[in-house]
MIVORO-767551 format. One record per residue (C-alpha): x negated, y negated, z; residue number from 1. Coordinates in steps of 0.25 Angstrom, whole numbers. Example, Ala and Ser with C-alpha at 12.3 -4.5 7.8 and 13.67 -1.06 7.14 Angstrom:
residues 2
node px->-49&py->18&pz->31&pos->1;
node px->-55&py->4&pz->29&pos->2;
END
This chain:
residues 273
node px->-596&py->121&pz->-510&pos->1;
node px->-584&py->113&pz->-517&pos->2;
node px->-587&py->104&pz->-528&pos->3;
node px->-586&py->89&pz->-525&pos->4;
node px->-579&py->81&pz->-537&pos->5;
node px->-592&py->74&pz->-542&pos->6;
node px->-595&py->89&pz->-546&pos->7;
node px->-583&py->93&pz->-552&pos->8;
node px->-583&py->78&pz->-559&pos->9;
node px->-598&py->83&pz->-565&pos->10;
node px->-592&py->98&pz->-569&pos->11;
node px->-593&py->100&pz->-584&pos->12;
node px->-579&py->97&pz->-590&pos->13;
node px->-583&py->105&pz->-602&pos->14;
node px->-584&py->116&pz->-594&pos->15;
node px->-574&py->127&pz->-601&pos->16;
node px->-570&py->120&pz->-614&pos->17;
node px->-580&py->127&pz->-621&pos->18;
node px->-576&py->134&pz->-634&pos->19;
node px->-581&py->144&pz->-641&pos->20;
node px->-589&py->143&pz->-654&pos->21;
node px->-577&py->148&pz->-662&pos->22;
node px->-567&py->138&pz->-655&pos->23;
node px->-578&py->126&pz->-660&pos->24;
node px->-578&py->131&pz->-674&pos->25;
node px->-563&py->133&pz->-674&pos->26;
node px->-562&py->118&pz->-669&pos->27;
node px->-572&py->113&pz->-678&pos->28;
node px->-565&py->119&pz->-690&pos->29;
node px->-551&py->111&pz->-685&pos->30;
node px->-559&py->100&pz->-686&pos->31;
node px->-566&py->100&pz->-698&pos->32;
node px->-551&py->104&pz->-704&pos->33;
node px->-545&py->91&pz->-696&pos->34;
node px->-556&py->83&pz->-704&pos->35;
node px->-553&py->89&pz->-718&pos->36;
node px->-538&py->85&pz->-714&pos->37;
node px->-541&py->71&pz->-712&pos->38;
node px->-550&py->69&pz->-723&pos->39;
node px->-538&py->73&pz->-733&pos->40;
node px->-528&py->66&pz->-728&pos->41;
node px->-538&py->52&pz->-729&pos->42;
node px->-541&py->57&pz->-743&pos->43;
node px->-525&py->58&pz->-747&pos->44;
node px->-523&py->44&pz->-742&pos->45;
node px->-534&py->39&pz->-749&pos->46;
node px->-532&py->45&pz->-760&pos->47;
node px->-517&py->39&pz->-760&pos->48;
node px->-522&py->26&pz->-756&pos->49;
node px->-529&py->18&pz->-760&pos->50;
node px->-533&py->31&pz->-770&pos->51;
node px->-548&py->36&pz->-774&pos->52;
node px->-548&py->23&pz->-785&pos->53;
node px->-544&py->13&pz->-774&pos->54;
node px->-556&py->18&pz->-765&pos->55;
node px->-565&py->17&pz->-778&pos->56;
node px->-560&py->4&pz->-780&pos->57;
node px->-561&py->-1&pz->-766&pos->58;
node px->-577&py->6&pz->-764&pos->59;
node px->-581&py->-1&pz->-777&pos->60;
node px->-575&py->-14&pz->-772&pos->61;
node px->-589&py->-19&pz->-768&pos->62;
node px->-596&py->-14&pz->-781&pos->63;
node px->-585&py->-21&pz->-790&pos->64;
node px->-586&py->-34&pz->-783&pos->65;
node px->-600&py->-35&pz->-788&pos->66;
node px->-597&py->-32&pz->-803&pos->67;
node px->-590&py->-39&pz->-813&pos->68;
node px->-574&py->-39&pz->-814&pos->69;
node px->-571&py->-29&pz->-826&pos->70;
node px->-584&py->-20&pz->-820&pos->71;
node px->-580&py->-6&pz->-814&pos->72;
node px->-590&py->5&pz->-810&pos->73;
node px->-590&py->17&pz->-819&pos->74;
node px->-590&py->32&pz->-817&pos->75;
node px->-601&py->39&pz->-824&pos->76;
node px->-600&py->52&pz->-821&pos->77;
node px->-586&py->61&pz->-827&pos->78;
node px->-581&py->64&pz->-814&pos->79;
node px->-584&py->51&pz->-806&pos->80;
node px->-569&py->44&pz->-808&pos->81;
node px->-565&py->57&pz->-800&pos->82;
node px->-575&py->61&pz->-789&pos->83;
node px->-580&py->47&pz->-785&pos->84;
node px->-566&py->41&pz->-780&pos->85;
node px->-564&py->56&pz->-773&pos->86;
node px->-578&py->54&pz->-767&pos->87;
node px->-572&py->39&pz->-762&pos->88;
node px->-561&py->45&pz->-758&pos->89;
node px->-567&py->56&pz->-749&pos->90;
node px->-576&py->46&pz->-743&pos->91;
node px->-566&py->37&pz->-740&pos->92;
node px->-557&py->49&pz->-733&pos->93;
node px->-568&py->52&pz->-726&pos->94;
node px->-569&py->37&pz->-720&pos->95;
node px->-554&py->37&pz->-717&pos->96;
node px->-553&py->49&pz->-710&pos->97;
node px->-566&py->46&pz->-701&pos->98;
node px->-560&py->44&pz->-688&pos->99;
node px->-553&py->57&pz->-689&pos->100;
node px->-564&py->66&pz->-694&pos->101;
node px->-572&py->59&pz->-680&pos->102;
node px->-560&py->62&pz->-673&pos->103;
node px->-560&py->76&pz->-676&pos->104;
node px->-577&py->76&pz->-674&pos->105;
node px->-572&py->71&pz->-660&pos->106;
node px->-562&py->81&pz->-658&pos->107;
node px->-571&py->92&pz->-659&pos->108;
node px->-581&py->86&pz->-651&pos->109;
node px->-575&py->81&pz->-640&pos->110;
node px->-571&py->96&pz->-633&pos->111;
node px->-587&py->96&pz->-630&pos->112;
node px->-587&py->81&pz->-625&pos->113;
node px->-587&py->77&pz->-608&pos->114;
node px->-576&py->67&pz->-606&pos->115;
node px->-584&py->55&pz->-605&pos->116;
node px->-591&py->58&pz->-620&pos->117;
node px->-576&py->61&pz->-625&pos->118;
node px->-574&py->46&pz->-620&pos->119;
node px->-584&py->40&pz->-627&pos->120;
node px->-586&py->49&pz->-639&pos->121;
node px->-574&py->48&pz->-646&pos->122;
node px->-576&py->31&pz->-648&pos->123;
node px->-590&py->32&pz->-653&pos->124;
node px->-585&py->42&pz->-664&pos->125;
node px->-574&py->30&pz->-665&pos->126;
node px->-584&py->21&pz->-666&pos->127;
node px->-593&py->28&pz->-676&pos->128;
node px->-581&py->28&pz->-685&pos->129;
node px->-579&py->16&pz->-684&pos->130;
node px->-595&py->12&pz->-687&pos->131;
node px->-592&py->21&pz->-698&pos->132;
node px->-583&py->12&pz->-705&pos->133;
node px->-590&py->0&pz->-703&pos->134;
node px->-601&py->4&pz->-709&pos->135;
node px->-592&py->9&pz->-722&pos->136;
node px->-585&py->-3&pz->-721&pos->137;
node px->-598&py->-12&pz->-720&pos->138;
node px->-602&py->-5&pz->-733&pos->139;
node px->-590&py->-6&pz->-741&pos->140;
node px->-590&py->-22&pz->-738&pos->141;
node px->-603&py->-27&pz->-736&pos->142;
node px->-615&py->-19&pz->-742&pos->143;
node px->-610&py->-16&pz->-754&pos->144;
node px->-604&py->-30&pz->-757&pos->145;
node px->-618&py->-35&pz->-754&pos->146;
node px->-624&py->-25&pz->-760&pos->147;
node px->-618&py->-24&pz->-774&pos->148;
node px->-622&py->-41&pz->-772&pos->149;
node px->-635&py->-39&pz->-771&pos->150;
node px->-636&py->-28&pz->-781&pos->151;
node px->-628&py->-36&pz->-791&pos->152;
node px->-640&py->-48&pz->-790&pos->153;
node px->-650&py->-37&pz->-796&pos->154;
node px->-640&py->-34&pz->-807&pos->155;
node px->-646&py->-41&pz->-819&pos->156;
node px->-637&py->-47&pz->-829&pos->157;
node px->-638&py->-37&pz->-840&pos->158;
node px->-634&py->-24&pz->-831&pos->159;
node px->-619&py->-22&pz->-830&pos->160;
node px->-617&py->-15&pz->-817&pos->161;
node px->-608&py->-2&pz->-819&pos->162;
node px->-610&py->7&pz->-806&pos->163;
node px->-606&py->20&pz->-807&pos->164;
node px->-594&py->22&pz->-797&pos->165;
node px->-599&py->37&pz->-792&pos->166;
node px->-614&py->29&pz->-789&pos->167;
node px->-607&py->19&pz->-782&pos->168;
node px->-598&py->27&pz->-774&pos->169;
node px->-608&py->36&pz->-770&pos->170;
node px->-619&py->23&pz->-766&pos->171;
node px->-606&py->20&pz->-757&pos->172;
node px->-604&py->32&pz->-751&pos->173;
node px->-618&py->32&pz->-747&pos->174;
node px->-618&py->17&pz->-740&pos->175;
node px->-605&py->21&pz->-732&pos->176;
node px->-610&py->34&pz->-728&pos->177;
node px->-624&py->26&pz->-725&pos->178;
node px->-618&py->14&pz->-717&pos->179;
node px->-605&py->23&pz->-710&pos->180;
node px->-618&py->31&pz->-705&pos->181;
node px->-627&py->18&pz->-702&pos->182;
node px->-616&py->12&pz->-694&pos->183;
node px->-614&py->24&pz->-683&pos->184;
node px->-628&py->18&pz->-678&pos->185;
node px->-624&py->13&pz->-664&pos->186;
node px->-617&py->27&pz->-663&pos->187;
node px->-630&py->35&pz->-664&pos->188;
node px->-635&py->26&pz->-654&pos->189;
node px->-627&py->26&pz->-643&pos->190;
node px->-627&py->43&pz->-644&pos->191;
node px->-642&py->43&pz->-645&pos->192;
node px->-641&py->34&pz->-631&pos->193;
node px->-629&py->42&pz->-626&pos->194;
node px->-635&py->55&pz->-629&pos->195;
node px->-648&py->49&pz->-621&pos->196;
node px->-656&py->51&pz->-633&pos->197;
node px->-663&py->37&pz->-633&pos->198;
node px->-661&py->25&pz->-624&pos->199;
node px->-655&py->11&pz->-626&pos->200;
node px->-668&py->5&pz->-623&pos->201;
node px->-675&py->14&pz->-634&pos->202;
node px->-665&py->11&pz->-645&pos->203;
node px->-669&py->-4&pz->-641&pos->204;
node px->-684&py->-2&pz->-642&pos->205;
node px->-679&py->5&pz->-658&pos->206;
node px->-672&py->-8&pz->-663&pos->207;
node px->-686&py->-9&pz->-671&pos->208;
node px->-685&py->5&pz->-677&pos->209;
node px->-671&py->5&pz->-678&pos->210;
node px->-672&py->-6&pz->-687&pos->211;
node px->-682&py->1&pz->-695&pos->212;
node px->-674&py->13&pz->-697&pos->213;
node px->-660&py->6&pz->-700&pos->214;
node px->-668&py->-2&pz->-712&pos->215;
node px->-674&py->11&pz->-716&pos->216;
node px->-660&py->20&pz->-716&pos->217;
node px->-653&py->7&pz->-722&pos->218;
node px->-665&py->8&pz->-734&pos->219;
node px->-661&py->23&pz->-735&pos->220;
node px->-647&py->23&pz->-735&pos->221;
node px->-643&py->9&pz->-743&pos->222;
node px->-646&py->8&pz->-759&pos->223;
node px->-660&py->-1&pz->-760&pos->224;
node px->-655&py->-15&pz->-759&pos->225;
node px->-656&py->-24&pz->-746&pos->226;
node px->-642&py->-28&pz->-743&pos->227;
node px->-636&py->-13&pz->-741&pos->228;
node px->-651&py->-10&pz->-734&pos->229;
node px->-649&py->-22&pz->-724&pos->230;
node px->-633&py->-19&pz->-723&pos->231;
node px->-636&py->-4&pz->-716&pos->232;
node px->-647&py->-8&pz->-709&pos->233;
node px->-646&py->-21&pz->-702&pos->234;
node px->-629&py->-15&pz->-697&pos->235;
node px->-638&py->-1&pz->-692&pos->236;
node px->-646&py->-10&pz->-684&pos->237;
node px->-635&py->-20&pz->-677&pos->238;
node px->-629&py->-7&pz->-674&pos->239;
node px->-640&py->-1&pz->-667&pos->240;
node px->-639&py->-12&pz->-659&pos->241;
node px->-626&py->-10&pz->-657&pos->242;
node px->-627&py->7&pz->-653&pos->243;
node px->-637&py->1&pz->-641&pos->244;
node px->-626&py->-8&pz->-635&pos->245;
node px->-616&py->2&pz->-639&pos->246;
node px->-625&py->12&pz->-631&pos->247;
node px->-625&py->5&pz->-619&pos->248;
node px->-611&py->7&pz->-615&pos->249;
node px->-608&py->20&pz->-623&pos->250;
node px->-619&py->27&pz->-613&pos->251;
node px->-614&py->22&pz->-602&pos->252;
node px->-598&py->23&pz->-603&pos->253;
node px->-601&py->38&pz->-610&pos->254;
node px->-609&py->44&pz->-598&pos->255;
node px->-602&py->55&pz->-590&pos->256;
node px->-597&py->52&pz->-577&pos->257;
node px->-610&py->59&pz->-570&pos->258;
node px->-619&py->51&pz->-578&pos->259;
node px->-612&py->37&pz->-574&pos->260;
node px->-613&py->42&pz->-560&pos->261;
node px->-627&py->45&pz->-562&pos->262;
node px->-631&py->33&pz->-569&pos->263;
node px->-622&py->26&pz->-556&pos->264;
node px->-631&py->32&pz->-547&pos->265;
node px->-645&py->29&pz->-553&pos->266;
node px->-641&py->14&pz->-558&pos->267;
node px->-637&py->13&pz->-541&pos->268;
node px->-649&py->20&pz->-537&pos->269;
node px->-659&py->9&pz->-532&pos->270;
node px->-672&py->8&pz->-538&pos->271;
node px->-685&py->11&pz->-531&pos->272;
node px->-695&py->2&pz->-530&pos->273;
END
């Protein structure tokens, strides 16, 4: 019997592009090299401008506003003048070349995706980028402005505050790296519903333990003072909020055509009373 073009439609369209284990390493080794390509060519522009002591400079910004004039931070260790600004440095190539490093994450994924995730995937990788940098960017100007404030209050009069540059930068680190990773909240939750993992209605009945759990993480993650602690946490808990409005059209414009067909059908079938 002939096949009727709703069966063809629901065919497999992955059916004979698999690849052998070899040809996945083989792609997976093009890509990692691709990777490495743009991370060095992000570093030699930083490191041509604005320079490993402009990025200093520019991540100390926050610190120096808080100390007097003639203050600067010292370096304790020998080698600290050398390897902090190259730590900044790689840090910051890393940041610049983040849309191409998820580019080439999506590249080598996208082989093994239908066409309808292939439409959808590639903006929520934009859009975790994205949450990403405002998470950085939230960091660099407003927690640690706010921060070093608060800090400076407890300072008594008598200490002179001399941080060390290699402390400070690595504290920093950790907060970007904390926030960039807080911030990608409404993506876990939109996947968690896509994948059918948990419902919409359940990540509502949460909102209590959710809480919970972003002032907990916040109290991990943030040194121990309230205004980094409530920056992380309270941002974590608006975008919850937001990955369940987020998740409400991404399900539905992300389903295959056979699901939406199906969903058609049962939302037209009339209830029984």
């Amino acid at each position: 019997m002939a096949k009727s073009d709703t069966d063809k439609n629901k065919e497999d369209e992955l059916e004979g592009t698999e690849q052998p284990f070899v040809a996945h390493l083989m792609e997976l080794r093009d890509r990692l090299i691709y990777c490495i390509y743009g991370l060095v060519i992000a570093g030699v522009l930083l490191a041509i401008w604005p320079g490993p002591s402009g990025l200093i400079d520019w991540v100390a910004t926050p610190i120096r506003a808080h100390m007097p004039p003639d203050a600067k931070l010292i370096a304790v260790g020998v080698f600290s003048p050398f390897f902090v600004p190259v730590k900044v440095l790689m840090m910051a190539a890393v940041l610049l070349s983040l849309p191409w490093l998820m580019y080439q994450i999506w590249m080598f994924v996208a082989p093994g995706l239908y066409s309808h995730e292939k439409k959808f995937a590639l903006p929520l990788i934009i859009f975790g980028s994205l949450l990403a940098y405002a998470g950085i960017a939230f960091v660099q100007f407003f927690v640690l402005d706010k921060m070093f404030n608060f800090i400076q209050h407890f300072t008594p009069a008598s200490v002179a505050a001399t941080p060390d540059i290699a402390s400070y930068v690595e504290s920093i680190l950790s907060l970007y790296l904390a926030f960039g990773v807080a911030f990608q909240v409404p993506i876990v939750v939109m996947l968690l519903v896509r994948f059918e993992m948990v419902t919409i209605e359940k990540l509502k009945a949460m909102r209590g333990y959710f809480v919970v759990g972003a002032f907990i993480v916040a109290a991990v993650l943030t040194p121990p003072d309230v205004i980094s602690q409530l920056a992380l946490a309270v941002p974590m808990i608006l975008l919850y909020e937001v990955g369940i409005w987020g998740a409400r059209y991404y399900v539905r414009f992300s389903r295959s055509p056979e699901e939406r067909e199906g969903g058609d059908k049962a939302d037209s079938t009339p209830s029984s009373s």
